[in-house]
LOTIKOL-131365 format. One record per atom (N, C-alpha, C): residue in three letters; x, y, z. Coordinates in steps of 0.02 Angstrom, whole numbers, padded with zeros to 5 digits, always signed. Layout:
N
ALAXYZ ...
This chain:
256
UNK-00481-00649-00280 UNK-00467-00713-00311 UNK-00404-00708-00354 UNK-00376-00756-00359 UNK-00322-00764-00404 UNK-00330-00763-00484 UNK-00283-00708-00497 UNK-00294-00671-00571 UNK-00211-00698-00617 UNK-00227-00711-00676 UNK-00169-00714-00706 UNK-00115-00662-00729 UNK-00080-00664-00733 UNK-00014-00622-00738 UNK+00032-00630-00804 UNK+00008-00545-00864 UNK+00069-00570-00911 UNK+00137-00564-00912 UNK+00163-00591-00955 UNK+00215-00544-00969 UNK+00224-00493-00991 UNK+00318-00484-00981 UNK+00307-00379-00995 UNK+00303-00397-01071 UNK+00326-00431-01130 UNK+00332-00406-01183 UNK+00250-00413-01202 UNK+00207-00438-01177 UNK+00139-00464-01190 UNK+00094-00402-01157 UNK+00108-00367-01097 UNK+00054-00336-01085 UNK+00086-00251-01113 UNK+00149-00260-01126 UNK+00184-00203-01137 UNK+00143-00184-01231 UNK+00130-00229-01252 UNK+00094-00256-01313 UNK+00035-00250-01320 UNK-00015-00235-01262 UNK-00077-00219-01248 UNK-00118-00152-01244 UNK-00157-00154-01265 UNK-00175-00069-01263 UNK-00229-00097-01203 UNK-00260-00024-01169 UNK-00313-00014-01097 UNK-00262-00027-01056 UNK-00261-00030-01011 UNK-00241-00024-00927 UNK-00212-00077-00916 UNK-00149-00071-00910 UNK-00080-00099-00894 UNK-00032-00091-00822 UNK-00042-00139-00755 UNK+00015-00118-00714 UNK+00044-00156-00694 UNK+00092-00123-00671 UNK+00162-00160-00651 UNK+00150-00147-00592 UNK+00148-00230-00549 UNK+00153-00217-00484 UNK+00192-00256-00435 UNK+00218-00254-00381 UNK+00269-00293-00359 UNK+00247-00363-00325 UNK+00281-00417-00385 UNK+00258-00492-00375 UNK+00284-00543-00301 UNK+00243-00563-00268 UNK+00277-00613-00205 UNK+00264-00596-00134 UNK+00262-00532-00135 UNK+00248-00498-00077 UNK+00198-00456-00070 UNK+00169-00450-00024 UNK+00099-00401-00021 UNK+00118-00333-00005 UNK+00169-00306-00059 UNK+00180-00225-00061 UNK+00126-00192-00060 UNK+00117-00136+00003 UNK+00034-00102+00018 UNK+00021-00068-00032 UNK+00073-00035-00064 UNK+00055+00001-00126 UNK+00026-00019-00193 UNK+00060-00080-00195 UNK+00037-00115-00254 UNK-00058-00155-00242 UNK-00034-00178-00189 UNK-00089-00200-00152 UNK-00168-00141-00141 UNK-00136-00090-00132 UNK-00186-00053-00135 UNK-00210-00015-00222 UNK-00177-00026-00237 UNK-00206+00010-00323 UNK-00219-00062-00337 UNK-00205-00111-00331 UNK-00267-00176-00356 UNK-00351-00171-00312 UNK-00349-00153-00277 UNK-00403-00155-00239 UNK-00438-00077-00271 UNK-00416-00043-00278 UNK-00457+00028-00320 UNK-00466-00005-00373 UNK-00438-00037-00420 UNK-00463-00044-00468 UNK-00512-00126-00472 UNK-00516-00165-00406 UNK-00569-00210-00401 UNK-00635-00158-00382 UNK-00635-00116-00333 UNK-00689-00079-00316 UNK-00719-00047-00389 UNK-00687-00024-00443 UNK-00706+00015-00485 UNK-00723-00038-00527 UNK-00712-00101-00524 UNK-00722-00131-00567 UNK-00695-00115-00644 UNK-00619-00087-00649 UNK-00584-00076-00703 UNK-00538-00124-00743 UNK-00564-00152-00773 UNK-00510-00205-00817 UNK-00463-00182-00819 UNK-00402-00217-00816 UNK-00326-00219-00817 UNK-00276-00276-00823 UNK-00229-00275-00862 UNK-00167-00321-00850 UNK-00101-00313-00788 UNK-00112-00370-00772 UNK-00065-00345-00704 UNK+00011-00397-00739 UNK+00060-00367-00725 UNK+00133-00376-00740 UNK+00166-00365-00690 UNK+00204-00432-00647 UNK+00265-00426-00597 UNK+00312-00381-00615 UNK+00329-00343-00578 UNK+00395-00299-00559 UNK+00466-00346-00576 UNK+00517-00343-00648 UNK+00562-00381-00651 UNK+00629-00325-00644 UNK+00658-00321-00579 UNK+00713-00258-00577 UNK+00760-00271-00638 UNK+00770-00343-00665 UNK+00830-00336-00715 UNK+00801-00335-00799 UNK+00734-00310-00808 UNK+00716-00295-00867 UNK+00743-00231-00884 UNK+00772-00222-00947 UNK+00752-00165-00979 UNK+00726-00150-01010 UNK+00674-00186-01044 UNK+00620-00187-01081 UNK+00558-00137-01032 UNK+00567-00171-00982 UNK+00517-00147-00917 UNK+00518-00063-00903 UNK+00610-00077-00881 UNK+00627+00029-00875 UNK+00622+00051-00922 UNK+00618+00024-00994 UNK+00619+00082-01043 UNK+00571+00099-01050 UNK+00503+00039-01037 UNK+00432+00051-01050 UNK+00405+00116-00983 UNK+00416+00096-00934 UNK+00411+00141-00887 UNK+00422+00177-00846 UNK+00492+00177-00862 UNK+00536+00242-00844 UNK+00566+00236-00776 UNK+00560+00183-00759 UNK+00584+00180-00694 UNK+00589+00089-00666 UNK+00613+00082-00628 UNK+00625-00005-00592 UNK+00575+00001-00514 UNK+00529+00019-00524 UNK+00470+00002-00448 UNK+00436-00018-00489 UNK+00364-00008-00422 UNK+00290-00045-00408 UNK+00258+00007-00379 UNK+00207-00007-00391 UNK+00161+00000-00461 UNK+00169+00066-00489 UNK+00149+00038-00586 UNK+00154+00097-00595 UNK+00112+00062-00656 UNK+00063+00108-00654 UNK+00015+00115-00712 UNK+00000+00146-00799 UNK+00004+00095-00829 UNK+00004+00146-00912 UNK-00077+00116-00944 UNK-00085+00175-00950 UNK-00167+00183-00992 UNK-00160+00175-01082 UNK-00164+00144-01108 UNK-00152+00169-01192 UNK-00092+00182-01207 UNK-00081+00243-01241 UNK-00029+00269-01251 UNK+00003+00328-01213 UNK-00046+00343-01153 UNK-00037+00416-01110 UNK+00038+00389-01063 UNK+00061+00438-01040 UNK+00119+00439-00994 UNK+00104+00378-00942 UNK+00150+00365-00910 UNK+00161+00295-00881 UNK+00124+00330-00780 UNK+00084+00310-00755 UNK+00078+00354-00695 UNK+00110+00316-00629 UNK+00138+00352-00604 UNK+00174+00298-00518 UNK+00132+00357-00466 UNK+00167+00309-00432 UNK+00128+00339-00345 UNK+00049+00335-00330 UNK+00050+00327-00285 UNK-00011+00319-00258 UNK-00095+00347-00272 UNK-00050+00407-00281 UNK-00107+00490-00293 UNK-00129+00485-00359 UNK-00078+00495-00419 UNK-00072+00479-00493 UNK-00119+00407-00489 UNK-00109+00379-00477 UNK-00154+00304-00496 UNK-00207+00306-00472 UNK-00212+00338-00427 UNK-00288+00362-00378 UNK-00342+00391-00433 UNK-00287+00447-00471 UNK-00331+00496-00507 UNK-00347+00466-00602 UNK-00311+00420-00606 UNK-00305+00372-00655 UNK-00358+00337-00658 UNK-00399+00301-00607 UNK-00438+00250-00584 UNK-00499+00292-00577 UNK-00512+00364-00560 UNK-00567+00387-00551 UNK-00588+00398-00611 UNK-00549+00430-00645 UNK-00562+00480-00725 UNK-00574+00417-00757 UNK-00568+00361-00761 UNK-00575+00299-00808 UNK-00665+00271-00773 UNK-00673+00248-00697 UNK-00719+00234-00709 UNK-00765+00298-00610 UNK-00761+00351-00650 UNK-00791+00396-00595 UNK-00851+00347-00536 UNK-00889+00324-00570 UNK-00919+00281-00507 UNK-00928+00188-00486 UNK-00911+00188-00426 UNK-00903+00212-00382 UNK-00835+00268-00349 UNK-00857+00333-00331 UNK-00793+00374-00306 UNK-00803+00349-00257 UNK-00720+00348-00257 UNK-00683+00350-00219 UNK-00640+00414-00173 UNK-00643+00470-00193 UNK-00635+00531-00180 UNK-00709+00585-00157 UNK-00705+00607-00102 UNK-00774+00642-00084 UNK-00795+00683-00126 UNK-00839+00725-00146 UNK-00857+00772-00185 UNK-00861+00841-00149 UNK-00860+00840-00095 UNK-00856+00913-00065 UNK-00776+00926-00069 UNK-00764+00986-00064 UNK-00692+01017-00082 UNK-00662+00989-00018 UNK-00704+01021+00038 UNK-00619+01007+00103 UNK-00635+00936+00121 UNK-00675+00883+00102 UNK-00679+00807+00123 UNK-00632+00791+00074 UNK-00638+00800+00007 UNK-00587+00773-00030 UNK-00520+00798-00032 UNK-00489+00861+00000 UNK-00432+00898+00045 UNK-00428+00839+00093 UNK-00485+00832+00150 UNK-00454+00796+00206 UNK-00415+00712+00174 UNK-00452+00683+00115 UNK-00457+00631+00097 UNK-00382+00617+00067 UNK-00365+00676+00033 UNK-00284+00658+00019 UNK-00259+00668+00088 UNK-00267+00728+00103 UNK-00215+00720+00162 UNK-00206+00652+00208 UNK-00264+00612+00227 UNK-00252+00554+00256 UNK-00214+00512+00202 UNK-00238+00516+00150 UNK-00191+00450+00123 UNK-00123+00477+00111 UNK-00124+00536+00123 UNK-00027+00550+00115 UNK+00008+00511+00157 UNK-00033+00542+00215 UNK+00000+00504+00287 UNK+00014+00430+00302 UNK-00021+00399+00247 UNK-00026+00322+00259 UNK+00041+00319+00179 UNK+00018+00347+00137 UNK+00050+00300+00071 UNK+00121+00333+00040 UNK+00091+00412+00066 UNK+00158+00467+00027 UNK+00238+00462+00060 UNK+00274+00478+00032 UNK+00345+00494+00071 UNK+00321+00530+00140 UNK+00387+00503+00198 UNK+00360+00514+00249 UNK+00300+00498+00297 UNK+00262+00464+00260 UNK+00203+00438+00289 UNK+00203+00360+00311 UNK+00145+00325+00347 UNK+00155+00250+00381 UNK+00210+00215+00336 UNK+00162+00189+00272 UNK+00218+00167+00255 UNK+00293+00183+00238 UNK+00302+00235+00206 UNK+00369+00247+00204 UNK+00421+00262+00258 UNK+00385+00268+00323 UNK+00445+00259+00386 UNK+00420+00205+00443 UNK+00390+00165+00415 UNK+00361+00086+00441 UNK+00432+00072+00407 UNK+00440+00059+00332 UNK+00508+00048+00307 UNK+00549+00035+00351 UNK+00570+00123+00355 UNK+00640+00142+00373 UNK+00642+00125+00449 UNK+00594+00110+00483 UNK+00578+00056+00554 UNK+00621+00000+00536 UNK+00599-00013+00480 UNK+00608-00116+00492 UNK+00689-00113+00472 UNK+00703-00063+00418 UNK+00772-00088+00398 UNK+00809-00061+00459 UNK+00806-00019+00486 UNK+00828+00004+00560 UNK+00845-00051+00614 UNK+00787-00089+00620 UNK+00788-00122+00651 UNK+00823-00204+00650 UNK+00831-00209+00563 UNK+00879-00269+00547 UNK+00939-00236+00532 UNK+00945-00182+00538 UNK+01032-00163+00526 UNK+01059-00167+00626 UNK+01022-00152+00647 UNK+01071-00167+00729 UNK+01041-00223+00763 UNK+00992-00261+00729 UNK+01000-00329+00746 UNK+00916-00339+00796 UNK+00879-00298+00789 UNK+00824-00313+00828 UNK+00776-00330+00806 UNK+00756-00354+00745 UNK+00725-00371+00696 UNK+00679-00354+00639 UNK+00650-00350+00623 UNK+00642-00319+00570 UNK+00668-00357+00496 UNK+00679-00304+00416 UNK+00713-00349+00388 UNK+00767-00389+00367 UNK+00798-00442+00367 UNK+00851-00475+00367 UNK+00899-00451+00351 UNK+00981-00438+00361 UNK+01027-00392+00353 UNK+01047-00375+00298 UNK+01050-00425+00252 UNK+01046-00408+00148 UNK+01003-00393+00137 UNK+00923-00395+00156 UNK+00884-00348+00119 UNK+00869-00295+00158 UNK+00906-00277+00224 UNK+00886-00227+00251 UNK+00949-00171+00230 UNK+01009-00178+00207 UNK+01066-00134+00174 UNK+01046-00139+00098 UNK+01027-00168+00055 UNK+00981-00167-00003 UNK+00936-00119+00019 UNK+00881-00110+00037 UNK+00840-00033+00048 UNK+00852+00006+00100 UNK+00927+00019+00136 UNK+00939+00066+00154 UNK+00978+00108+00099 UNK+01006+00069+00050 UNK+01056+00094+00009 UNK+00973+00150-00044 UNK+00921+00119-00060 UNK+00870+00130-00128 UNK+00826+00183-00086 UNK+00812+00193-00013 UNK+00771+00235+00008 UNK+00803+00281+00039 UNK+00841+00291+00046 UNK+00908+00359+00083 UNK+00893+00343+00164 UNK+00906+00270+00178 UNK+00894+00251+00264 UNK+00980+00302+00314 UNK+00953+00344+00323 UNK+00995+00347+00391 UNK+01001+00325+00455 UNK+01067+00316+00501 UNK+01028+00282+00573 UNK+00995+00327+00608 UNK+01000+00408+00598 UNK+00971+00460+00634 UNK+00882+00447+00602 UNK+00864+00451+00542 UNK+00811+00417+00526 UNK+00797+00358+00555 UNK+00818+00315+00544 UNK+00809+00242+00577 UNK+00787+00266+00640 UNK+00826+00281+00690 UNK+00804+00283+00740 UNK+00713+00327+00776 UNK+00731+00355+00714 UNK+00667+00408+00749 UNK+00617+00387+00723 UNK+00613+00339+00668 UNK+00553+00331+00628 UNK+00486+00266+00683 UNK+00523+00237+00728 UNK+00464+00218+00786 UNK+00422+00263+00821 UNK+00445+00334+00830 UNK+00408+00354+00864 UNK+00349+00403+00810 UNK+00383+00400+00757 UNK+00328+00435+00682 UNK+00294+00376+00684 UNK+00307+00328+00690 UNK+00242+00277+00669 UNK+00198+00271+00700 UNK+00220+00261+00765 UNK+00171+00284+00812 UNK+00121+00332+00828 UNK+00151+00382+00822 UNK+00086+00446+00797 UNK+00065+00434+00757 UNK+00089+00431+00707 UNK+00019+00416+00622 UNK-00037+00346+00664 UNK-00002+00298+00680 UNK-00055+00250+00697 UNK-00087+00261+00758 UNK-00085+00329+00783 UNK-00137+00351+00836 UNK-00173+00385+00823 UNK-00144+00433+00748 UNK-00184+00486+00709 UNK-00244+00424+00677 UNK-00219+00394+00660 UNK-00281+00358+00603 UNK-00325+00307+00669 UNK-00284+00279+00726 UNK-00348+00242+00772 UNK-00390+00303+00797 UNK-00367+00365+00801 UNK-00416+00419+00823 UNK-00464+00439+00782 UNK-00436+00450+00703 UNK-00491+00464+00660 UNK-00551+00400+00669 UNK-00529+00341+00669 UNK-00583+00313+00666 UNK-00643+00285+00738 UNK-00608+00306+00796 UNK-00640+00288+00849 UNK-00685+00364+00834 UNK-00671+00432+00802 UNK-00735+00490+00804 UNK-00792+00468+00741 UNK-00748+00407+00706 UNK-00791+00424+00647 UNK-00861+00340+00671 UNK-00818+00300+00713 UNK-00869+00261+00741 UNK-00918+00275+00799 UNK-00894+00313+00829 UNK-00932+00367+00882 UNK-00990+00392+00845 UNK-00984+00409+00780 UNK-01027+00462+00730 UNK-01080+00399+00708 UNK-01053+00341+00709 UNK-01105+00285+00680 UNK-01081+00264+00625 UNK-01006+00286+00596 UNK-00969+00264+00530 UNK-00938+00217+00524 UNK-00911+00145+00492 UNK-00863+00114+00481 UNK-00797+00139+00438 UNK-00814+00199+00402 UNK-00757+00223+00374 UNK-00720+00270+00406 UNK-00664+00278+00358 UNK-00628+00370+00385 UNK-00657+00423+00373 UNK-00704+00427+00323 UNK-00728+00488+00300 UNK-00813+00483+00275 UNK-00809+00502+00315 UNK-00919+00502+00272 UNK-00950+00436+00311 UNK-00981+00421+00267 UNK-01027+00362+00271 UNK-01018+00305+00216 UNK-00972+00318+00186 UNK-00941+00271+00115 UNK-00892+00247+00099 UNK-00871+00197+00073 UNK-00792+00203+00058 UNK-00768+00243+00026 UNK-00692+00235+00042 UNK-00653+00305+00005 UNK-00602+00251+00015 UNK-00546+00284-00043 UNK-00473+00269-00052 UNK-00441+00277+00011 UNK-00445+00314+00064 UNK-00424+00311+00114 UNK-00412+00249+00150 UNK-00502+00215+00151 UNK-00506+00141+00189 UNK-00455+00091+00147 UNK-00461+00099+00085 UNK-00424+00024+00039 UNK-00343+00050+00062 UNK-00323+00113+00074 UNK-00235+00123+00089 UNK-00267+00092+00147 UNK-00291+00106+00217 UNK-00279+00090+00277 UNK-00263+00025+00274 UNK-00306-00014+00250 UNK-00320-00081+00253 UNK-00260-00116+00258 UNK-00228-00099+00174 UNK-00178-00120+00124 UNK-00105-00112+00163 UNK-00111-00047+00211 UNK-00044-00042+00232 UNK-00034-00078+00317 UNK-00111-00097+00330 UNK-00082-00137+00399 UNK-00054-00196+00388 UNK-00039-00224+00331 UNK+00015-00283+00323 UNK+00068-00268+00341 UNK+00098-00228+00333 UNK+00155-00193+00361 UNK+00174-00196+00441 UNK+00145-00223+00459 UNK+00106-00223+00566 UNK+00098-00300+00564 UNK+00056-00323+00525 UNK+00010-00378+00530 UNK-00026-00416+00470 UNK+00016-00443+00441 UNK+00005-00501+00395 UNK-00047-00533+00408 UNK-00106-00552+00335 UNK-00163-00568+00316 UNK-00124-00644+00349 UNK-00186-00683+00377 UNK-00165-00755+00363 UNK-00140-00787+00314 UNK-00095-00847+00320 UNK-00071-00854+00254 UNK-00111-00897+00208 UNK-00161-00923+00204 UNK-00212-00960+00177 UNK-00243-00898+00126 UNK-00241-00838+00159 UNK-00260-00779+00120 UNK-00190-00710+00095 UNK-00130-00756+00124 UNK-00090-00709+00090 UNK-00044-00725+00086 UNK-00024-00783+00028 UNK+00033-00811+00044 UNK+00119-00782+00045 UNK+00146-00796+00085 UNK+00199-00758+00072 UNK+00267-00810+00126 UNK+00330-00798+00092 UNK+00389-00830+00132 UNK+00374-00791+00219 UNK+00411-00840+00233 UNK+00411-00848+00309 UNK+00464-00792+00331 UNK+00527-00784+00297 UNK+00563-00710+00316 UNK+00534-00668+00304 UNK+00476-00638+00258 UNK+00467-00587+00254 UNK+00393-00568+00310 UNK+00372-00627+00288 UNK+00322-00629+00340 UNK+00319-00622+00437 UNK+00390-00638+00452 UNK+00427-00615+00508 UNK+00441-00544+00513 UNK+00480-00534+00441 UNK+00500-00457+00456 UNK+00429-00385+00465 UNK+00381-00410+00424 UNK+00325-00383+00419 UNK+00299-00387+00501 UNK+00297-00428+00535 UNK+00262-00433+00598 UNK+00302-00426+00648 UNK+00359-00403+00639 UNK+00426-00383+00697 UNK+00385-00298+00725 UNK+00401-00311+00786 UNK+00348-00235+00830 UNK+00413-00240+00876 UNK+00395-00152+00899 UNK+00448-00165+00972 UNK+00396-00145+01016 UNK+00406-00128+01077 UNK+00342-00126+01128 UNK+00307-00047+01113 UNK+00359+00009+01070 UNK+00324+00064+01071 UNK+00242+00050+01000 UNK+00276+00004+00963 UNK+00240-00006+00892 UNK+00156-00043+00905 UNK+00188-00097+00961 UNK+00148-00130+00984 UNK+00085-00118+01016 UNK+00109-00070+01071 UNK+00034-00016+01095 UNK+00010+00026+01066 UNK+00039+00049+01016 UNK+00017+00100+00957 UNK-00026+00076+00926 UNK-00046-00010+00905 UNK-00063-00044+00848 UNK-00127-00055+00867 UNK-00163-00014+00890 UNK-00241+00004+00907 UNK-00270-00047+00854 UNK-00322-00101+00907 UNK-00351-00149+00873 UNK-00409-00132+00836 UNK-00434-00074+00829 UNK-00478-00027+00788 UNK-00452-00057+00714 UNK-00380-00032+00722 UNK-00350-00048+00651 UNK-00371-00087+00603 UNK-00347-00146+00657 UNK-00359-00204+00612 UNK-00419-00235+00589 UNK-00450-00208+00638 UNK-00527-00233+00642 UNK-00562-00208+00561 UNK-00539-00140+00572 UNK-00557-00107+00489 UNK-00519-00131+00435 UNK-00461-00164+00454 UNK-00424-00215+00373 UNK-00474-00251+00375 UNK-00511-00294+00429 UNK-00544-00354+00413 UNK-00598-00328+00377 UNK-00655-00294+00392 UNK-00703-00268+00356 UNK-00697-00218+00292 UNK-00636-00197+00281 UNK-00653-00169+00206 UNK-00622-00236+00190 UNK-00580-00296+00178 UNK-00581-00339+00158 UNK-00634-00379+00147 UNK-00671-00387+00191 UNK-00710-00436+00192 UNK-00783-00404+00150 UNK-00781-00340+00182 UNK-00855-00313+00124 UNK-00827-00281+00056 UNK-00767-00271+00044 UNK-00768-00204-00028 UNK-00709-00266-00071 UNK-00655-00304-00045 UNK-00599-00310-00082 UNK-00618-00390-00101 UNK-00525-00421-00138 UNK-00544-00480-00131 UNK-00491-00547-00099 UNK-00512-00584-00068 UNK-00460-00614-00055 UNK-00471-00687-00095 UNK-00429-00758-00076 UNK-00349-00740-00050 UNK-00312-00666-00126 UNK-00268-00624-00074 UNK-00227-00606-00116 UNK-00186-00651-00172 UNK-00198-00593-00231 UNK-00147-00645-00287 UNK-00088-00601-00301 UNK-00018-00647-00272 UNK+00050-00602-00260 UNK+00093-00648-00337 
């Protein structure tokens, strides 16, 4: 459901759980640390991403999304850090397995989906690839805008279709053994942070309806631009599992 949004000098002003997350668009990252912290049921102020604050960089050290400040403790970014932020604040429901190598396997999948090098981060370097020589993807000013902020090469560019492709055969495989087993998740019999990244980052492929996610029509193009290798890769397993951890664990419509 739709949540209100302060400002930075107002939530920057706030003590408990503070993030900055990127406003307008359904960034998976941002998107997914709102959904850990709906599952945990953790109060928080959420604050749009303003690149021309400095109020914002000075508070948190940096111009992205998301990035989380607790109190007065260090400001946390990335995926993992906010992961481990969200547990230590409200441990149940975990989200992380309790056996050593499930919760090993459990990062390792979400690297693959959220970390450098992983879905999302060369889904990216796909799309701007693909609007820098004209095949679509994102539009040519914002696709030289994050080739310039993510170190896009065309030797990267080019290769990053066929990385996407494997990761999204790695993760339709994990879950066709783990539904074979009688599971709806990636791991166990429960949710895990794994399912809320999967979910969160098939926007990136395949945009929520827009009744449930509103968003401009360029970006929403660029988000759903496939070429035929992306396309057969995009194992309808996938999506099937956005719909159900949406529909049973998260909340919609998204509030961007």
């Amino acid at each position: 459901m739709p949540f209100a949004y302060a400002g930075i000098d107002e939530a920057i002003g706030r003590d408990g759980l503070r993030m900055v997350v990127v406003g307008g668009i359904p960034s998976p990252w941002s998107e997914a640390a709102k959904g850990i912290f709906h599952v945990k049921r953790i109060e928080w102020t959420a604050v749009r991403l303003d690149y021309e604050s400095t109020a914002l960089k000075a508070w948190t050290g940096q111009r992205n999304a998301p990035v989380a400040v607790y109190g007065s403790e260090k400001p946390r970014q990335g995926w993992a850090e906010i992961l481990l932020l969200a547990e230590r604040l409200a441990p149940q429901p975990a989200l992380l397995p309790a056996d050593p190598a499930e919760r090993a396997l459990a990062f390792g999948l979400a690297h693959e989906i959220c970390g450098e090098g992983g879905l999302g981060w060369t889904r990216r370097l796909q799309l701007i690839h693909a609007g820098l020589v004209g095949t679509g993807g994102f539009a040519a000013p914002v696709a030289q805008y994050l080739a310039r902020k993510y170190g896009y090469t065309p030797a990267a560019g080019a290769a990053a279709g066929g990385r996407v492709a494997a990761l999204l055969g790695l993760l339709a495989g994990r879950l066709a053994a783990q539904q074979a087993a009688g599971s709806d998740y990636y791991l166990g019999a429960e949710l895990t942070a794994v399912d809320i990244y999967a979910a969160a980052f098939m926007t990136l492929f395949r945009p929520l309806p827009q009744e449930l996610c509103p968003m401009d029509a360029a970006t929403r193009a660029a988000f759903g631009s496939l070429d035929a290798g992306t396309a057969a890769a995009l194992d309808p397993r996938l999506l099937a599992h956005r719909e159900l951890i949406y529909t049973r664990h998260l909340e919609l419509p998204l509030s961007l």
